[in-house]
C-alpha positions in Angstrom: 2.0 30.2 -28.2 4.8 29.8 -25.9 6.0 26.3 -24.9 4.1 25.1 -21.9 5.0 23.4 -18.7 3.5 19.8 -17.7 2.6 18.9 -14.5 2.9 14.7 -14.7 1.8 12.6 -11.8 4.2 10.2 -11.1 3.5 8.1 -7.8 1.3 8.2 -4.6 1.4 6.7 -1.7 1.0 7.4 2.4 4.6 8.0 2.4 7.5 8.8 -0.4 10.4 8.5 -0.1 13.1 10.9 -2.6 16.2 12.7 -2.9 17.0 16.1 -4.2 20.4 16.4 -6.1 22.5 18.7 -7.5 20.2 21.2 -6.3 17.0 22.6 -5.5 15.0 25.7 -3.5 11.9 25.6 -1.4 10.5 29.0 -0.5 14.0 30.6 -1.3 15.9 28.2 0.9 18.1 25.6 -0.3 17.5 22.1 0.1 19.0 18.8 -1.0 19.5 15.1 0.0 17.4 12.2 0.9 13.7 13.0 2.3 10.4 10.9 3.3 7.1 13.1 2.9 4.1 11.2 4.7 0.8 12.6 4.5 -0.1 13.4 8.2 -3.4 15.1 9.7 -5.1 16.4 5.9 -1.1 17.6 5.0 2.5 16.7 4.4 5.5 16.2 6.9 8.6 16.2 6.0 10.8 16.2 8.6 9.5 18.6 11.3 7.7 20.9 8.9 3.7 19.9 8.1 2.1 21.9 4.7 0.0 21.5 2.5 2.2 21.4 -0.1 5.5 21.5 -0.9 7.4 22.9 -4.5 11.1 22.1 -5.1 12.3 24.6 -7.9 15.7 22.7 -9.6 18.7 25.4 -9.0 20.6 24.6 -12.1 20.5 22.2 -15.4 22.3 19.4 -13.3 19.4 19.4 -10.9 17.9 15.9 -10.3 14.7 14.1 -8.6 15.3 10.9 -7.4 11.8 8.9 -6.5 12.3 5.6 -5.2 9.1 2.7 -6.2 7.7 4.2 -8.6 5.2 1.4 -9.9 5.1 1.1 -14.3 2.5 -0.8 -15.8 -0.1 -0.4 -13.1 -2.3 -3.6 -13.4 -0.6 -4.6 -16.4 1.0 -8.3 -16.9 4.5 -6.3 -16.9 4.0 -4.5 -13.3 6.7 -3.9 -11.5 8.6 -0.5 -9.1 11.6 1.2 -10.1 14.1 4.3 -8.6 13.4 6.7 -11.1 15.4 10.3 -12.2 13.8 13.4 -13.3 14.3 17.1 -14.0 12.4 20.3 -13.6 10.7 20.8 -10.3 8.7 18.6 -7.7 5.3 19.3 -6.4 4.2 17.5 -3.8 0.3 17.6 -3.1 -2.0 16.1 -0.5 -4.8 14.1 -2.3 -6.7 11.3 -1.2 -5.5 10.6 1.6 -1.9 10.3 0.0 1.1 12.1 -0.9 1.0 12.8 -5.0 4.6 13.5 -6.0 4.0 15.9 -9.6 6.6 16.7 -11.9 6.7 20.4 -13.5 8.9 20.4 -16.5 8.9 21.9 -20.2 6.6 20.6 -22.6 9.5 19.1 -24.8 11.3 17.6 -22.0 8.6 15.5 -21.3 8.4 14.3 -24.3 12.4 13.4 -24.5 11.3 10.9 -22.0 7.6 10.0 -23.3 9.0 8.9 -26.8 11.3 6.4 -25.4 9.7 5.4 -22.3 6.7 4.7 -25.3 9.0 2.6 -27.3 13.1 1.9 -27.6 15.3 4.7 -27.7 17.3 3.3 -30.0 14.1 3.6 -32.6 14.6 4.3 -35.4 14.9 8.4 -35.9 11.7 9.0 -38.4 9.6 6.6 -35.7 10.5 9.1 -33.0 9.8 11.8 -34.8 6.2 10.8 -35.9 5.7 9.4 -32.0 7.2 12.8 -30.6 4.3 14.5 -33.0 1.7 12.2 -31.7 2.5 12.5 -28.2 2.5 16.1 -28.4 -0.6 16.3 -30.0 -2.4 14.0 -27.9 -1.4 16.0 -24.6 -2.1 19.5 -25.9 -5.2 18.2 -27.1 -5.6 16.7 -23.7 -5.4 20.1 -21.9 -7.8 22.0 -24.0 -9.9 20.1 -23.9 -10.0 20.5 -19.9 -9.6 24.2 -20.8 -12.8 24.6 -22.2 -14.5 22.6 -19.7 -15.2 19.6 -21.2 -17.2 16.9 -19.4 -14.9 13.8 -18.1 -14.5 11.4 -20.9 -15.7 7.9 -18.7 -19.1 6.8 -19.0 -20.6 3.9 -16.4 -24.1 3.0 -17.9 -26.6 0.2 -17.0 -29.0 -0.7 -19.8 -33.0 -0.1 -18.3 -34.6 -3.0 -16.5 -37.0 -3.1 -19.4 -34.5 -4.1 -21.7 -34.0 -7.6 -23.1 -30.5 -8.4 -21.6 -28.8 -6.2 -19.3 -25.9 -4.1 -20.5 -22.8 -2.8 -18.1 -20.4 -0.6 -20.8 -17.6 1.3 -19.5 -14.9 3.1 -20.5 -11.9 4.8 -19.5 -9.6 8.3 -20.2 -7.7 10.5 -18.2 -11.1 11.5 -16.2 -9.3 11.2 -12.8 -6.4 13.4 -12.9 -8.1 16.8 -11.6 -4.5 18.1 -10.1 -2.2 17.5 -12.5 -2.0 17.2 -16.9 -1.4 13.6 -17.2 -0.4 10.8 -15.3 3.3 8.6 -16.1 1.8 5.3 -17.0 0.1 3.5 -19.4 -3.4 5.1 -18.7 -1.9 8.3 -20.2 1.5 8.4 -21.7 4.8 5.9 -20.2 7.1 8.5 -18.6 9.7 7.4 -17.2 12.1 10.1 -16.6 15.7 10.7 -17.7 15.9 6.6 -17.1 15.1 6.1 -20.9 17.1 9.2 -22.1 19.4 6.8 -23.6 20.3 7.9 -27.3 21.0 11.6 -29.2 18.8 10.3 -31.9 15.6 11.0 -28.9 16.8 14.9 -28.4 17.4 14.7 -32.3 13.8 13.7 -33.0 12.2 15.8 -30.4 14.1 19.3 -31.5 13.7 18.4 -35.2 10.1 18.0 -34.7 9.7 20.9 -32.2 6.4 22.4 -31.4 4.8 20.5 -34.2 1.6 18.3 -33.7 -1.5 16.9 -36.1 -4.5 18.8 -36.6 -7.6 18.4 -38.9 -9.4 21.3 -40.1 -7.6 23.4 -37.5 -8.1 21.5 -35.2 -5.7 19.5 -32.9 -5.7 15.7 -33.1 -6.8 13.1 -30.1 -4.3 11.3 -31.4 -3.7 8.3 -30.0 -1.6 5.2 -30.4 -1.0 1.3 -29.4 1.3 -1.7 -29.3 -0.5 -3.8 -32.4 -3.4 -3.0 -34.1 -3.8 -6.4 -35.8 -4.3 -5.7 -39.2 -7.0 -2.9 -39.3 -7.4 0.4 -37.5 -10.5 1.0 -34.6 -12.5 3.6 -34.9 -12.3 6.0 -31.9 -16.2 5.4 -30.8 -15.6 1.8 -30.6 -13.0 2.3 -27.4 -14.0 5.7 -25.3 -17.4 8.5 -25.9 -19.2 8.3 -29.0 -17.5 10.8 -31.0 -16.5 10.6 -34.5 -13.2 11.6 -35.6 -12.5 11.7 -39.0 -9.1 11.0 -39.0 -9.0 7.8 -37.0 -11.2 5.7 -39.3 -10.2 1.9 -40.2 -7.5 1.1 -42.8 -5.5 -1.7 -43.2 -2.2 -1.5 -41.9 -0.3 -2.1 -45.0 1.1 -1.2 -48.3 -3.0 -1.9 -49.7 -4.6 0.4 -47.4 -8.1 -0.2 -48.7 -8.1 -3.6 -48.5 -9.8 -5.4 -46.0 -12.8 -7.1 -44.5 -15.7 -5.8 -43.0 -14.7 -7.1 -39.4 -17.8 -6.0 -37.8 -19.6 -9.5 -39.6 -18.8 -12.1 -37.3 -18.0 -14.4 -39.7 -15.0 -12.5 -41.6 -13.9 -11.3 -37.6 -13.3 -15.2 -37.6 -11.5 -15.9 -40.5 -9.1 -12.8 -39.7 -8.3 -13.4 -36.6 -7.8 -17.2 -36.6 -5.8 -16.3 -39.9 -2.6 -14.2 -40.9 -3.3 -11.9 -43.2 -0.5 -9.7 -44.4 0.1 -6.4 -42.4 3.0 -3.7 -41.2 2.5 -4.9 -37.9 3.2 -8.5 -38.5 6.7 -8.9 -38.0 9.2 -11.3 -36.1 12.2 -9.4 -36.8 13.8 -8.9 -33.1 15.5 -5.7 -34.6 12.4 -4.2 -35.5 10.9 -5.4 -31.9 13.4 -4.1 -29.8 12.8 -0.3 -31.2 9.2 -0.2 -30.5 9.5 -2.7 -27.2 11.3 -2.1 -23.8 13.0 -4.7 -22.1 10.0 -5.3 -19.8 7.4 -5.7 -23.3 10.0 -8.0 -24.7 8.6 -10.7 -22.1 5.8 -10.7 -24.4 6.6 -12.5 -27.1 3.4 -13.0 -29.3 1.6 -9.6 -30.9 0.1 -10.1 -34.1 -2.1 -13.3 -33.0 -1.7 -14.7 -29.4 -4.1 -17.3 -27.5 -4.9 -17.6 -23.7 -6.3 -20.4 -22.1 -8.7 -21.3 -19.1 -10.3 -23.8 -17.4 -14.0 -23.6 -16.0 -12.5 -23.2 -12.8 -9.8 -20.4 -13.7 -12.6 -18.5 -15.7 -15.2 -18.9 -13.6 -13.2 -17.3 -10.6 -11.5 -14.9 -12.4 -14.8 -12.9 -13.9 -16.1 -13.1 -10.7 -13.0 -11.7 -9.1 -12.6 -9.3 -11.8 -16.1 -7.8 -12.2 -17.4 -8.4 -8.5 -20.0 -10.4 -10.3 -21.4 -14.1 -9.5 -22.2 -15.1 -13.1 -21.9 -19.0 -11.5 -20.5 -21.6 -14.1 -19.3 -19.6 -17.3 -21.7 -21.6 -20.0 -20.6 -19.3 -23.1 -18.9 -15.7 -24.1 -21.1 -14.3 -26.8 -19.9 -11.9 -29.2 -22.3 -9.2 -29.9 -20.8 -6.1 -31.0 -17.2 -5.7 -33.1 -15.6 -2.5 -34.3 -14.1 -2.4 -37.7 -10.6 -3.9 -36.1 -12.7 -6.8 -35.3 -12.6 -5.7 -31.7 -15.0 -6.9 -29.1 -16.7 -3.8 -27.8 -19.6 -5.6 -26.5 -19.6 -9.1 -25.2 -22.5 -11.4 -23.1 -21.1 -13.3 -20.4 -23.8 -16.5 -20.2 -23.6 -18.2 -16.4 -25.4 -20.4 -14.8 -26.6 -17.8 -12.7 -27.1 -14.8 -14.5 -26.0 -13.4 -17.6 -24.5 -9.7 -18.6 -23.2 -7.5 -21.8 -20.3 -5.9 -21.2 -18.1 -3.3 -22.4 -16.3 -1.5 -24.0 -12.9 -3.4 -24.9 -11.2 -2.1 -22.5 -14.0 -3.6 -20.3 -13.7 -7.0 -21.5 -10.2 -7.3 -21.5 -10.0 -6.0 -17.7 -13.2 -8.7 -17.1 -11.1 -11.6 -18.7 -7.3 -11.8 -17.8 -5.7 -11.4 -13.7 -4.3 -8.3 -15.6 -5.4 -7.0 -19.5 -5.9 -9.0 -22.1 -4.1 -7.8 -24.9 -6.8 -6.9 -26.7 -10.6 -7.7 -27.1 -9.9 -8.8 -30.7 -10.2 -12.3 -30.1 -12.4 -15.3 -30.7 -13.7 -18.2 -28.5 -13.2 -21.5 -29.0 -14.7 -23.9 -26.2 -14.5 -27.4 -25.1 -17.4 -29.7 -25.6 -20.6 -29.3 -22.6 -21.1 -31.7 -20.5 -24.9 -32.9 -19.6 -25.7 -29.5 -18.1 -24.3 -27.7 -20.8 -21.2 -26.6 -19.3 -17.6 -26.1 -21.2 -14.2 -27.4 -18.9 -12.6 -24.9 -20.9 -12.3 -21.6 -22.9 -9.5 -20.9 -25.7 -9.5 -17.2 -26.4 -7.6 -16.9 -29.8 -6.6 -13.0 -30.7 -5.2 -10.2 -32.3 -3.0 -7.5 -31.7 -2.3 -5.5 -28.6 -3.7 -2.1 -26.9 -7.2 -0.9 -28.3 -5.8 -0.4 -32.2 -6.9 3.3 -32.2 -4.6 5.9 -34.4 -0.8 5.1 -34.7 0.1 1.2 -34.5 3.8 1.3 -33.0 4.9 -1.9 -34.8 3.4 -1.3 -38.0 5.1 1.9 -37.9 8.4 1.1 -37.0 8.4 -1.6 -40.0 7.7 1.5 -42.1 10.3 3.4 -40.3 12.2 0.3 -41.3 11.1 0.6 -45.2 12.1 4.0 -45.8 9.2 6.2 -45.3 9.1 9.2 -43.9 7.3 10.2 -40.5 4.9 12.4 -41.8 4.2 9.4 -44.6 3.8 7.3 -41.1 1.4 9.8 -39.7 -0.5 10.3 -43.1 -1.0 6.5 -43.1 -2.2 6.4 -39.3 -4.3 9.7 -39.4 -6.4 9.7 -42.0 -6.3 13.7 -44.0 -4.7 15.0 -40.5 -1.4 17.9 -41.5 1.5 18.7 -39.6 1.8 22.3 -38.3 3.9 24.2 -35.7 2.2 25.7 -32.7 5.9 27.2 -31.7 
């Protein structure tokens, strides 16, 4: 195959506001300099000229997109807008009742920008290499698998009256990006633009590694990857559809790979979580950090094991906010399912006036924090009741951060850090998956 184009989302809004330099064509005209496109009557105006849809083609190598508030880490505790830079072209597309700026660029382009928007450019080079694998893996698998039709991953499923306790399990994938590949944030892959091309060991990684990806038995690899996976890999069915992959299966994330608790059992979930068991990803080293952590996920300081508090109040309000949901007085959070990370894919929320299971983590951790939790590996630790059996407050102590699925970023830049290679990194995070080149 031939190397692709991506078409990335990158904001929307009723109005945006850019600038074309160095460069560009529109309908064989040239154009350039600072522009406001407002969706208008089902369309886009810019200036005096109302279409459907406008494509700016670059007009050399120097050609750059400037979008101004572009919003990272949508509903995330690091949120925030930034004037981004881009090459390739720029799409702009009527949808929703918004302009949808897209941009069109070469498949390993993107990814100069997705590997260290991801983590640190200044990563070590064999932990770009195996993330510039992964992401290109994951989006190619991405593609086909809209190629062949496949029905949107995102499920919204209420359990049937007759059943003992009422069940709301959700969960989330790229369902909602019908005009476009992927989208720049978190809910696909962090692309930031040329703002993170910061070091030749990125363009090093990404050409070195060029057109390679993961596949098992032929096939390519969903492979996916977070902050922290706490000690123990999740199994793919335990975050999105129930399907089984058989190279995203649990594993301990360290030098004994076999070694570790059933975390599904309550009981050892416990003891895991409110211990420190030994692991790649459990590391204080600020050098190690800083290549897998922007400046904006350095504000977190805690990874490995982390703790959240709430009052009766503060919880109380916030699941109702949250889920739209008057559960009353929060009385208990009941574990009832874990996956083999010792995730929380289904949990009960017991009020005074009703009571729910929810789910899947992704769920939870939406349900429980103003923005994610950082994972639903946790445990609950509660105050006394009072006489009507009421808690004043709720400790949540966890593990880990992101959903724990495939590639752990920490534990693999501390085996960047030990000397092993990145296909030894991606053998160790996807289980019996081989490299191979697609071009």
């Amino acid at each position: 195959m031939e190397e692709p184009k991506i078409k990335v989302g990158i904001v929307s809004g009723a109005e945006i506001k850019f600038s074309l330099l160095g460069g560009f064509s529109h309908e064989g005209s040239e154009v350039g300099g600072e522009m406001v496109a407002r969706f208008e009557d089902g369309g886009i105006t810019i200036g005096g000229d109302h279409r459907c849809d406008f494509m700016f083609e670059p007009s050399s190598e120097d050609s750059l997109i400037e979008l101004r508030d572009v919003t990272i880490g949508v509903n995330f505790h690091w949120e925030r807008r930034e004037t981004q830079l881009f090459t390739g072209a720029l799409h702009l597309i009527a949808e929703d009742g918004k302009v949808t700026a897209v941009n069109v660029l070469p498949l390993e382009d993107y990814l100069r920008s997705v590997i260290s928007s991801e983590m640190s450019a200044t990563a070590s080079l064999e932990l770009l290499k195996a993330h510039a694998v992964i992401s290109r893996s994951w989006l190619l698998a991405q593609i086909e698998k809209r190629n062949r039709g496949a029905e949107d991953s995102h499920c919204d499923h209420i359990a049937p009256e007759s059943s003992d306790t009422e069940e709301l399990i959700r969960w989330y994938d790229r369902e909602d990006h019908k005009n476009f590949d992927v989208c720049a944030d978190d809910h696909c892959q962090r692309y930031q633009g040329v703002t993170r091309q910061t070091t030749p060991a990125v363009a090093e990684a990404v050409d070195a590694t060029r057109g390679e990806v993961l596949q098992y038995q032929g096939e390519l690899c969903d492979a996916r990857f977070s902050k922290c996976c706490g000690g123990v890999f999740e199994r793919f069915e335990n975050c999105w559809e129930v399907v089984e992959h058989p190279y995203l299966q649990p594993r301990r994330d360290g030098e004994n790979s076999e070694e570790f608790p059933d975390l599904t059992i309550e009981r050892n979930a416990e003891e895991w979580i409110l211990g420190r068991p030994s692991a790649f990803c459990d590391t204080v080293s600020r050098e190690i950090l800083g290549q897998v952590l922007n400046n904006y996920d350095q504000e977190t300081t805690d990874f490995y094991r982390w703790q959240v508090s709430y009052t009766q109040d503060e919880l109380s309000e916030l699941i109702r906010n949250r889920s739209g949901i008057d559960f009353g007085r929060i009385k208990d959070l009941v574990p009832v399912s874990r996956g083999t990370s010792g995730r929380l894919w289904k949990l009960e929320i017991v009020g005074t006036k009703r009571s729910l299971v929810i789910g899947k983590e992704l769920e939870i951790r939406r349900t429980l924090s103003p923005s994610h939790l950082y994972s639903s590996a946790f445990v609950v630790e509660k105050s006394a009741p009072d006489a009507d059996g009421i808690p004043s407050r709720f400790t949540l102590h966890g593990a880990g951060w992101g959903h724990g699925v495939g590639l752990c970023q920490i534990g693999a830049a501390v085996m960047g850090a030990k000397g092993y290679g990145y296909r030894e990194i991606l053998s160790h995070y996807f289980i019996d998956a081989e490299c191979s080149r697609l071009y």
